[in-house]
C-alpha positions in Angstrom: -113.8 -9.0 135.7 -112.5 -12.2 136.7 -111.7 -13.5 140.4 -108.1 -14.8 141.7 -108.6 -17.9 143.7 -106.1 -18.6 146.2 -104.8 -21.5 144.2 -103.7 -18.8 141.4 -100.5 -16.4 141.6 -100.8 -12.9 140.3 -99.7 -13.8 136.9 -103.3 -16.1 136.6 -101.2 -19.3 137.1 -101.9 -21.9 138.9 -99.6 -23.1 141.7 -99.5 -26.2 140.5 -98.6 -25.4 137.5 -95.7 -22.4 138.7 -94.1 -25.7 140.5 -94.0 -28.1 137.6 -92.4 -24.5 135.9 -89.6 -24.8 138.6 -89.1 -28.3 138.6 -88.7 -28.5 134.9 -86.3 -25.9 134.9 -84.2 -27.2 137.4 -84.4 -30.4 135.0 -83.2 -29.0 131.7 -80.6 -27.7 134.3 -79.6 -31.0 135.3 -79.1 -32.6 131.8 -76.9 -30.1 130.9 -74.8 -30.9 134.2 -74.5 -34.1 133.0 -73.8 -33.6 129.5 -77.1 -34.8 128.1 -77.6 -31.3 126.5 -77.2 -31.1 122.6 -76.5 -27.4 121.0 -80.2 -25.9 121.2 -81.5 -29.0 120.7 -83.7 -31.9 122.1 -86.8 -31.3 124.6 -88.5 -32.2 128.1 -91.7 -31.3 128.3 -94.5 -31.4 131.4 -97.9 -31.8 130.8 -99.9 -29.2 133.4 -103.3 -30.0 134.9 -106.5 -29.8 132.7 -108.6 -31.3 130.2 -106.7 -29.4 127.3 -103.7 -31.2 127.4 -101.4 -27.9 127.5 -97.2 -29.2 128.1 -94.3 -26.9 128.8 -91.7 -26.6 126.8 -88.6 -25.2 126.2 -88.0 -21.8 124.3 -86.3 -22.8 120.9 -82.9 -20.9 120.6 -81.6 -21.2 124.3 -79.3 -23.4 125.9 -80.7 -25.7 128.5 -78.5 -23.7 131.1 -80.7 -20.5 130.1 -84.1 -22.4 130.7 -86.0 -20.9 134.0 -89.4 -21.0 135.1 -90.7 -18.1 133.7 -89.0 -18.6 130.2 -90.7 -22.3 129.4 -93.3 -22.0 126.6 -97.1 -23.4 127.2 -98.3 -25.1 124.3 -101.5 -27.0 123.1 -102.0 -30.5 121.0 -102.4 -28.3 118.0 -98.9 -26.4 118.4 -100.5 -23.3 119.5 -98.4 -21.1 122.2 -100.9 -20.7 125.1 -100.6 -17.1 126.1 -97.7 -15.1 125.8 -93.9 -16.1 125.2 -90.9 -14.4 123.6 -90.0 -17.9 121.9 -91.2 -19.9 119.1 -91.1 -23.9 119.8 -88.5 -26.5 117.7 -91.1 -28.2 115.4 -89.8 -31.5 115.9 -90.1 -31.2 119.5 -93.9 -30.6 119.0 -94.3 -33.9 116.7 -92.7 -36.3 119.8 -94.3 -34.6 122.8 -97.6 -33.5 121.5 -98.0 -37.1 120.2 -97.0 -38.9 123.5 -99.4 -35.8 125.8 -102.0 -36.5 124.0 -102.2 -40.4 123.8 -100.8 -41.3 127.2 -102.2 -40.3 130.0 -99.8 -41.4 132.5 -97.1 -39.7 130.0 -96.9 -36.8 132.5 -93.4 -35.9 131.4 -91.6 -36.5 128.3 -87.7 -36.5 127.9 -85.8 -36.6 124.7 -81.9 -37.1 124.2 -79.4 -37.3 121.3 -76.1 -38.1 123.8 -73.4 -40.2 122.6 -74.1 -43.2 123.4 -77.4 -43.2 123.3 -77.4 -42.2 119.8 -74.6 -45.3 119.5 -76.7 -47.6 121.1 -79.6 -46.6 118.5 -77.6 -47.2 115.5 -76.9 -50.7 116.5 -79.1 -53.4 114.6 -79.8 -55.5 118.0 -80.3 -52.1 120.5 -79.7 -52.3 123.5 -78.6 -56.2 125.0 -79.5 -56.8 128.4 -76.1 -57.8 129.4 -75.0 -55.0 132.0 -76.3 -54.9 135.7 -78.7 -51.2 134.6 -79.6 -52.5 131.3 -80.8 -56.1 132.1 -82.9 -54.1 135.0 -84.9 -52.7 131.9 -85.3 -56.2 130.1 -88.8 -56.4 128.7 -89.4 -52.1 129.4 -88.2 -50.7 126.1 -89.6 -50.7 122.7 -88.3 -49.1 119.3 -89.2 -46.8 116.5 -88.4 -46.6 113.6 -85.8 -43.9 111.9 -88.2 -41.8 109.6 -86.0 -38.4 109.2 -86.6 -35.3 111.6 -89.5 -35.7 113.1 -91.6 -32.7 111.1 -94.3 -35.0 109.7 -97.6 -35.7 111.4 -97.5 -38.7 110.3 -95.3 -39.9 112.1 -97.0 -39.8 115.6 -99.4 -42.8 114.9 -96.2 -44.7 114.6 -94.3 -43.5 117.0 -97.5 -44.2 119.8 -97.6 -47.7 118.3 -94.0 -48.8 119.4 -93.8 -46.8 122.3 -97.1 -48.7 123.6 -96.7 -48.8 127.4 -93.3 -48.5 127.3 -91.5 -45.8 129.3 -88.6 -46.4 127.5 -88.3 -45.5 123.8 -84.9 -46.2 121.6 -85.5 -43.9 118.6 -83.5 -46.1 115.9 -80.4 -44.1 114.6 -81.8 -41.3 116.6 -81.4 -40.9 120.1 -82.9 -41.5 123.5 -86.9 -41.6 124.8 -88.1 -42.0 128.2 -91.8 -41.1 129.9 -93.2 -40.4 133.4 -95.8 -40.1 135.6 -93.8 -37.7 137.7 -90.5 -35.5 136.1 -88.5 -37.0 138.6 -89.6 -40.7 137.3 -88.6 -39.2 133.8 -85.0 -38.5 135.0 -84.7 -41.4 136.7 -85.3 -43.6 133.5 -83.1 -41.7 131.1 -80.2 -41.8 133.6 -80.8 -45.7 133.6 -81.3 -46.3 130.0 -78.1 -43.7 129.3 -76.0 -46.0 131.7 -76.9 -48.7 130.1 -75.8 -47.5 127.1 -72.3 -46.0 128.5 -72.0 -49.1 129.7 -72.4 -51.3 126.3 -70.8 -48.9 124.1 -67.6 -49.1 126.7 -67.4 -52.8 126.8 -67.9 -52.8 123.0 -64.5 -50.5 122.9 -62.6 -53.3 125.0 -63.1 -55.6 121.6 -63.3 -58.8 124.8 -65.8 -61.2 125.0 -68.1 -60.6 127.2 -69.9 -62.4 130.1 -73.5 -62.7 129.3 -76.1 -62.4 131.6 -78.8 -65.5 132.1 -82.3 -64.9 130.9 -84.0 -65.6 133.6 -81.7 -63.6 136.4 -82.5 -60.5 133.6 -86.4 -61.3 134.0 -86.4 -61.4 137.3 -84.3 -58.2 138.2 -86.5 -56.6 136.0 -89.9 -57.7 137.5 -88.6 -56.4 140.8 -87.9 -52.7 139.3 -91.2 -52.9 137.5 -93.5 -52.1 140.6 -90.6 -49.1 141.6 -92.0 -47.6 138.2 -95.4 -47.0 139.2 -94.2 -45.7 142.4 -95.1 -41.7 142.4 -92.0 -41.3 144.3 -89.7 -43.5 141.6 -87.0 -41.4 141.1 -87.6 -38.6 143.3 -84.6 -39.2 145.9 -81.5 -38.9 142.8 -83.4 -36.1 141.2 -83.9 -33.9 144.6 -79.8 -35.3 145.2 -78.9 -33.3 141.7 -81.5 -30.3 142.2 -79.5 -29.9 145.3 -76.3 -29.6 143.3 -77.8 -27.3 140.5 -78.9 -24.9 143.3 -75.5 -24.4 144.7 -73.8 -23.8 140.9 -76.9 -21.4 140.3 -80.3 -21.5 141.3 -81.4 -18.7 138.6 -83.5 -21.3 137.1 -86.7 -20.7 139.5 -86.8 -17.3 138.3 
C-alpha cells in the first residue's frame, strides 16, 4: 500500500503537475481564440517535474476548444502513454516535442503552429526579414529547419535539435511555426511575437510598396534589450494571464 503526501491529489498527481494540466489547457484554449488552431492538428506540450522526462500533450482527434485538464495525455521519450488516457497521440507531434524534452532542458514548453502566415513566412527563401518593429526585436533569436516531409521519422530529431540550438524560436521551412519556454506563458509570449511578425511581413508584402528598411544596428540593439526579458521566469506571464482572463469568461470548462 502506498502513502498520499500532501503534495499529491487523490488521483496520485502531483500538484504541480494538476497546475501545469490547467494552464496548458487554458493555453490550447487561447490559440484557438486567436485562430492559431489548425483542424485537429499541431501541439503544445509541457514537460512535468522528474527525471523521466514525461510532457503533456494533447489527445489526438479533439479540437483545441475540447482540450481540458483532465483530458491532456502524459507521455514518455519513448512515446509511451504514461497511465491511463482515452486518446492516442498525433505521431508527428511525438517526433518535434519528444526531441526538443529530451535535449533541452530549459525547453519546459513546446508550441507548434501551421497559421497562415506563419506557414507564408516559412515558404519564403530569406524567412523572416527583420524589418518590422516585433520582428527586428527577434533579430539574431530564430534559427531554421529544414522541410523533410511530416515529421514521422526519428531521424529527423538530430536535425531538428541541431538548428534549433538555443534558439527559442524555430521557422520550420515550408512548414509552420516553433517557439520554446522555460515557463508556458514565455512559450505564448514568443509565438504571439514571431506570428506578428509574420502578419506583419506577409501584409506589407500584399501592399506590392517599397518598404522602409530598418538599420542593422537599431535591429541589434532592440534585440539585445529583449534578450534578458527572455530569461525572465515571468516573460510573458502578464499577456498570457490578460487572455486566460478572457478564455474564462467565454468558458472556463477547460480546468475540468
Amino acid at each position: 500500500m502506498t502513502t498520499q503526501t500532501a503534495a499529491e491529489d487523490t488521483a496520485g498527481m502531483t500538484a504541480v503537475e494538476r497546475e501545469l494540466r490547467v494552464q496548458l489547457a487554458a493555453c490550447y484554449r487561447i490559440f484557438a481564440h486567436l485562430g492559431w488552431d489548425e483542424n485537429i492538428y499541431n501541439h503544445i506540450s509541457v514537460r512535468v517535474p522528474g527525471p523521466e522526462h514525461h510532457f503533456l500533450i494533447n489527445p489526438y482527434g479533439l479540437h483545441y476548444t475540447e482540450v481540458t485538464a483532465s483530458n491532456l495525455v502524459k507521455i514518455d521519450l519513448a512515446g509511451n502513454i504514461v497511465g491511463e488516457s482515452d486518446y492516442p497521440v498525433n505521431p508527428a507531434g511525438f517526433i518535434i516535442h519528444s526531441a526538443i524534452h529530451g535535449a533541452r532542458e530549459d525547453a519546459l514548453c513546446v508550441a507548434h503552429t501551421h497559421t497562415t502566415a506563419g506557414s507564408a513566412v516559412a515558404c519564403q527563401a530569406d524567412g523572416l526579414r527583420y524589418d518590422n518593429f516585433y520582428s527586428c526585436l527577434l533579430k539574431g533569436k530564430v534559427g531554421y529547419h529544414d522541410f523533410e516531409g511530416i515529421t514521422v521519422n526519428p531521424g529527423e530529431k538530430e536535425r531538428l535539435i541541431a538548428n534549433l540550438g538555443e534558439h527559442n524560436f524555430l521557422i520550420l521551412r515550408n512548414h509552420g511555426l516553433l517557439t520554446v519556454g522555460t515557463t508556458i506563458p514565455a512559450a505564448f509570449q514568443s509565438m504571439w511575437a514571431v506570428q506578428r511578425s509574420c502578419e506583419i511581413q506577409v501584409a506589407c508584402d500584399s501592399t506590392g510598396r517599397e518598404l522602409i528598411p530598418i538599420d542593422a544596428g537599431v535591429a541589434q540593439t532592440s534585440s539585445d534589450r529583449v534578450a534578458a526579458m527572455l530569461m525572465g521566469n515571468d516573460y510573458g506571464q502578464l499577456e498570457f494571464s490578460a487572455f486566460r482572463r478572457i478564455i474564462d469568461r467565454i468558458d472556463p470548462s477547460y480546468q475540468s
